[in-house]
N, C-alpha and C positions, 0 to 999 in steps of 0.2 A: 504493500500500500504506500509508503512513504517515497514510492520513485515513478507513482504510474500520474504525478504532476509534470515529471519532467519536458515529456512532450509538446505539454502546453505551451514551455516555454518559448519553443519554434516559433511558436504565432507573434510574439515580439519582435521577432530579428526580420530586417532589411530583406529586400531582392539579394541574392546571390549575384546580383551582377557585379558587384563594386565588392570583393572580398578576396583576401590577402590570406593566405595559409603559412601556420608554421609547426613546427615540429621542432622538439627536443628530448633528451633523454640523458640518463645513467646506466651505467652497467657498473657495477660493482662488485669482483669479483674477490674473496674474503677466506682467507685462513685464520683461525680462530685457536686457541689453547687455554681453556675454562677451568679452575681449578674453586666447584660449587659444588650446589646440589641441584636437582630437577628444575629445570626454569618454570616459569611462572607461563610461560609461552602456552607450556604442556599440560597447569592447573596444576602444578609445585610450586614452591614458596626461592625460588633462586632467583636471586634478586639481576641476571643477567639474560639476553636474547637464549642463548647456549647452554645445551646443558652440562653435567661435566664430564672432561675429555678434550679432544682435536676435531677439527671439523674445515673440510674446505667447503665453502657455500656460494652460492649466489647470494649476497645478502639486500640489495636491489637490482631489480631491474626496470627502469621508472620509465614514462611517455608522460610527456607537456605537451598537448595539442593544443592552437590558437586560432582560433579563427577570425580574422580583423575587420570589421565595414568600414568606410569613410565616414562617416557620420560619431565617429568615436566609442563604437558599441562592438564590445566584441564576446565571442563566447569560448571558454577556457575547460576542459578536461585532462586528467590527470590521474592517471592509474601506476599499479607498481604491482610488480609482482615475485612471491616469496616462493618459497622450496619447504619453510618451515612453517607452525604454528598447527592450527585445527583444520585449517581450512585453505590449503597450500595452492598457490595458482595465480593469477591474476586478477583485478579487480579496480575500479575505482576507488579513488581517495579521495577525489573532489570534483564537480562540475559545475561551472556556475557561470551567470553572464552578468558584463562588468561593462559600465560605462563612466570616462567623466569626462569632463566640460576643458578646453581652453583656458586658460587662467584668464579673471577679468581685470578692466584697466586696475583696478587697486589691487590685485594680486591673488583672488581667490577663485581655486580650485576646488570642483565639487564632485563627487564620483557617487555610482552605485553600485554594489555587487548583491546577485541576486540567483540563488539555489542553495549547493550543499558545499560548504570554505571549512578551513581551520580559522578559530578567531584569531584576533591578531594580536597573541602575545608572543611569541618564539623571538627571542633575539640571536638563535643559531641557525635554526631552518629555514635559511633563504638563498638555498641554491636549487637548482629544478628539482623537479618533486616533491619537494617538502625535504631535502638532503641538507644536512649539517659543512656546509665545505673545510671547514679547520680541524673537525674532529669526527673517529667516524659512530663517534656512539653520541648521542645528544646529554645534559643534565636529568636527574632525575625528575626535574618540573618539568623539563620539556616531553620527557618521554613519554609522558601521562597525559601531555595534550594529546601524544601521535595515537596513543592507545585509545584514550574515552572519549575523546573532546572533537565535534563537528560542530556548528551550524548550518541549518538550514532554513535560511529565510532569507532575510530583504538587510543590506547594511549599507549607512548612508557615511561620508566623508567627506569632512570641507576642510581646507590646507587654505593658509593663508603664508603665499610666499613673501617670506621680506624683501629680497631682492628689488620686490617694487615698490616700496617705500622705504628704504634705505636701514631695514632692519637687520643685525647680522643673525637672523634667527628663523625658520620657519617653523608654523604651528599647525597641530592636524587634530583634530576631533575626529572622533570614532563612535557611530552607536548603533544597536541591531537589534534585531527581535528575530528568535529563533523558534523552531520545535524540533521534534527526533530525538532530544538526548536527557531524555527523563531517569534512564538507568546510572548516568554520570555519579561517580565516585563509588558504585559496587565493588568495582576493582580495586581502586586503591586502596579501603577498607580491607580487603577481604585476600590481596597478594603484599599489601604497602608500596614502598615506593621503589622503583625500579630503575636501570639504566639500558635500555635498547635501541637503537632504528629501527625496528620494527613498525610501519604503519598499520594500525587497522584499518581494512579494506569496510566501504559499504556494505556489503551484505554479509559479512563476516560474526558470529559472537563465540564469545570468549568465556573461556571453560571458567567453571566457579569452583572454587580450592574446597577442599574436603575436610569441613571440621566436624565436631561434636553437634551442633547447634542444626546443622543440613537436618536431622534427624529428632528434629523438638520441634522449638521456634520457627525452623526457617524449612520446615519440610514442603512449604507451598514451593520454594524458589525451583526454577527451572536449572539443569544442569548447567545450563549455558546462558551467561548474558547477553542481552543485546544491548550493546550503550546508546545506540541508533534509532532508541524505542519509542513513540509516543503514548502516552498514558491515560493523557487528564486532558487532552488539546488547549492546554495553556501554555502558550508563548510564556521563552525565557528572554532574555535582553542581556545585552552587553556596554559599557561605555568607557572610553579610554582615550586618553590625550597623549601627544608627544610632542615635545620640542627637540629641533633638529638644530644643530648648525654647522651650517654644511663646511665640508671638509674637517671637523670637528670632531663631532659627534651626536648622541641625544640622551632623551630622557622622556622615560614612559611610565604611564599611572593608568591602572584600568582595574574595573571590577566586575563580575564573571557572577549570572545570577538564573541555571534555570527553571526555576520555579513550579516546581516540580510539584504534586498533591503527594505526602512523603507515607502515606497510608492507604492510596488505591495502589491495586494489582491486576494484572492482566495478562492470562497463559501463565502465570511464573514468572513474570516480567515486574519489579516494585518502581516505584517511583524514589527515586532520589532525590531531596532535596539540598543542590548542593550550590555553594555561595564560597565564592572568593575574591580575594583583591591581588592585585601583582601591582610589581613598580620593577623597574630596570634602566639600566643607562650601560652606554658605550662611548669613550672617549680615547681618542687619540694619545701619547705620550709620546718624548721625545726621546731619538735611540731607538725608532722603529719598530716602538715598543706600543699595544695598545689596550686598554683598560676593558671587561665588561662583566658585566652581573644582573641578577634578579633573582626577585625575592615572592613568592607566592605566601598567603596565610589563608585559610578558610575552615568551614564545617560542610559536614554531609550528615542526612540524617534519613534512615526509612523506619515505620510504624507498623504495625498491626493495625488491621483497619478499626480496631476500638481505640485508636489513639496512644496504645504504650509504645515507648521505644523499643526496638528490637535491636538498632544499629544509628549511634549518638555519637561521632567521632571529629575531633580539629585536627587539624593536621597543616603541615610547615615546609617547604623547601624552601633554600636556596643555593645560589650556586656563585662562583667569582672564579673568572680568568683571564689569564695577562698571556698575551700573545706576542710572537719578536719575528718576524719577515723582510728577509733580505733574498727577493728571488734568485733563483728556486726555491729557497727554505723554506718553513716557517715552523717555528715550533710555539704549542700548545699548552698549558700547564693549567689546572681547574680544579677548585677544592669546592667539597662540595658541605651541606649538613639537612637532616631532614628528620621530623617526625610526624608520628599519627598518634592520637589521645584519645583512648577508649573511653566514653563517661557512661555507656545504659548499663555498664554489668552484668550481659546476659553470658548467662554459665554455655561454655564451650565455642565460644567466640572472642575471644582478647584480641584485639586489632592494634594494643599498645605497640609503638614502632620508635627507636630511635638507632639514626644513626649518621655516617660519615663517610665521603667516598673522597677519593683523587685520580685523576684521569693525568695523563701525559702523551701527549700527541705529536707526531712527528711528520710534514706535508712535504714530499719531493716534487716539482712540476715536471715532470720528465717532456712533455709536448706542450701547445697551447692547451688539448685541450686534456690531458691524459696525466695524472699524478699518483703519485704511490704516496701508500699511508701507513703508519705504523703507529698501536695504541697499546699504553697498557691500564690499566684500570685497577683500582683498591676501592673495596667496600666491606666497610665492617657494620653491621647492623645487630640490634639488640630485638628479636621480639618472641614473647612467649608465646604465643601460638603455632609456633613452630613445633612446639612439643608435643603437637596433634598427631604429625606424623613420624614422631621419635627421632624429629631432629633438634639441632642444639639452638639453645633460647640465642647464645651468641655467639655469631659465624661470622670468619672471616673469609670474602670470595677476590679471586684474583683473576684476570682475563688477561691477554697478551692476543693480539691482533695485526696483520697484516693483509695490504687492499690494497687489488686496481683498480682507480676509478677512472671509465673513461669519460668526460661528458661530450654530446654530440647535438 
C-alpha cells in the first residue's frame, strides 16, 4: 500500500520533450575481518554489519538515476543492493521529485522535494547513494538513520544566499510532514546502537532480537519489523536550520518528530512514538586539517493498547572527527559515545545500552574516480540484555576493513 501512490506522481512531471538523463553509481567491493558476535543484520545483538570471522562482500552496489526538465523539476531514484541481511538483493532506498526556484533579486532560494528521502540530518552521507566518502562505515547516529529512518511526504526549503547582500553566511530552513515510519526506534531499542553501511531497502523488514518478553508482553509483535509502516495515518514533521559559510563551513539544528499513536497495533506492527533533536557542524582548520560532529538526544516509547508502557527508552549519540587531506591521502580518525535508558521495567526486556567506539580510516585516490579504503573500528558497549542469549553484559568488538570503491 505505501508505494501504489507512486505512480500518481507521473501526472506532475512535464512533457518528456525537454529532459536530460543521468546516471551514477558505487561498486564497493569489501574485505572484512570481524572479531564479534552475530550481527544484528541477522537479529543478534553484534553491534557490526558482519558477523564474526572474514568475509569478502559486495558491500554496495548503488544507482542514482536523474531525470532533469527545464523548468527546474526533476525526479531522483536510488536503489542499492546487498548480498547480506534478510532480504538480500536489490531495492530502492529512495525516490522522490525535487524542484526549486532561481535565487530571487535578494537572494532567496526555495525548493521542494516530494515522495520517499532520508531526512536531512547525515553530515557523512553525501556521496551517491547515500555513501559515506571519508569512511567506509558511517557513526552510530548515522547508521540508525540508514536503518529506521525514511520520509515520505512533501519537504519544503528556503536558502537565503548572502552573497546577494553582502552577507558572508548562507541560511537554509528545513520542514516536512511525513508518514510510513511509525515503527521508528523498535530497533534501536531492541539491537541498541550500531555501526554499519548497511541501507535498509523499501520493502525490506528487519528481524526483531529474541528476548524473554517476545513470549509475555510482547507476544503480539510480528517476527519482523517494518520501520516503513503506517499505523494511525498521522503525519510526523521535521524542522531544521543551517548556517553555511561557504568555503568554511556550517552549522545545523533540527528536530525529528513522528508522531506516532504509541498504543495502536497492526498485523504485529506497534507504533513508535519517537522524538529527537540533533545539532552538528563542520568547519575547516588550518594544516589541511578539518573539524566535524553531531550530536543526537531523544525518546521512543510503544504501549499496550490500555495505555501501560511496554517499551519507555532515551537514548544518546554522538560522534566527533578530525580529518587531514593532502591528495591522494586523506586520513580519518572519529571517537564516538552513545546510550539507551531503559525507564518501563518490563521483566525480560533491558534495553539499558552504554557505550564507546573509535573508527580510523584511511582514503587512497588511486583514479578520478576509483579509491581504496582501509578501516578499523573499536567498540566496547555495556548492555545486559545480552544475557538473553548467554552473551556477555560487556563486549568488546573489533573490525578491520578493506575496499574498492569505484564511483561512476
Amino acid at each position: 500500500m505505501k508505494y501504489t501512490w507512486l505512480p500518481l506522481m507521473a501526472l506532475v512531471a512535464p512533457s518528456v520533450q525537454a529532459v536530460e538523463a543521468d546516471l551514477a553509481g558505487i561498486m564497493d567491493l569489501r574485505y572484512s575481518v570481524t572479531d564479534g558476535i552475530d550481527s544484528y543484520v541477522n537479529g543478534g545483538l553484534g553491534k557490526f554489519r558482519y558477523n564474526d570471522g572474514d568475509q569478502l562482500s559486495i558491500a554496495q552496489a548503488g544507482l542514482a538515476g536523474k531525470l532533469v526538465w527545464d523548468n527546474n523539476l526533476s525526479l531522483h531514484a536510488v536503489a542499492n543492493g546487498y548480498l547480506d541481511g534478510v532480504e538480500d538483493g536489490l531495492g530502492l532506498t529512495e525516490v522522490y521529485f525535487k524542484y526549486r526556484t532561481l535565487p530571487s533579486a535578494g537572494g532567496l532560494r526555495q525548493g521542494l522535494r516530494l515522495g520517499i528521502f532520508y531526512p536531512a540530518i547525515s553530515l557523512e552521507n553525501n556521496a551517491t547513494a547515500w555513501s559515506t566518502p571519508n569512511t567506509l562505515t558511517p557513526s552510530t547516529m548515522n547508521s540508525w538513520v540508514g536503518e529506521e529512518l525514511r520520509s515520505t511526504g512533501l519537504e519544503y526549503t528556503a536558502e537565503w544566499l548572502g552573497r546577494f547582500s553582502g552577507r558572508p553566511y548562507d541560511l537554509k530552513l528545513q520542514g516536512s510532514v511525513f508518514v510510513h515510519n511509525d515503527p521508528a526506534g523498535a530497533e534501536l531499542s531492541w539491537h541498541g546502537w550500531m555501526q554499519s553501511s548497511r541501507q535498509t531497502l523499501l520493502h525490506e523488514k528487519l528481524p526483531v532480537q529474541n528476548m524473554p518478553a517476545r513470549q509475555t508482553v510482547l507476544s503480539k509483535q510480528a517476527a519482523f519489523s517494518d520501520p516503513f509502516h503506517e499505523d494511525d495515518d498521522r503525519p510526523g514533521y521535521t524542522l531544521s536550520g543551517e548556517v553555511k559559510f561557504p568555503r568554511k563551513g556550517l552549522l545545523q539544528l533540527g528536530w525529528f518528530d513522528n508522531r506516532a499513536i504509541a498504543y495502536q497495533q497492526t498485523n504485529g506492527q506497534y507504533g513508535w512514538r519517537t522524538r529527537f533533536g540533533w545539532a552538528g557542524f563542520r568547519w575547516k582548520l588550518p594544516g589541511r586539517f578539518s573539524l566535524s560532529g553531531q550530536v543526537m538526544q531523544g525518546d521512543t516509547l510503544m504501549q499496550k493498547p490500555s495505555r501501560e508502557d511496554v517499551v519507555n527508552n532515551d537514548y544518546r549519540s554522538g560522534w566527533l572527527a578530525l580529518s587531514w587531506s593532502a591528495k591522494p591521502h586523506r586520513v580519518t580518525g572519529r571517537v564516538e559515545e552513545f546510550s539507551v535508558t531503559d525507564y518501563d521495567g518490563v521483566w525480560g526486556d533491558n534495553n539499558d545500552e552504554y557505550g564507546k567506539a573509535f573508527t580510523l580510516a584511511y582514503r587512497y585516490q588511486l583514479q578520478k574516480n576509483w579509491f581504496l579504503l582501509s578501516e578499523f573500528n573499536w567498540l566496547q558497549s555495556t548492555r545486559r540484555g545480552r544475557t538473553y542469549e548467554n552473551q556477555p553484559v560487556d563486549l568488546v568488538e573489533r573490525q578491520l576493513q578493506f575496499a574498492s570503491r569505484y564511483y561512476f
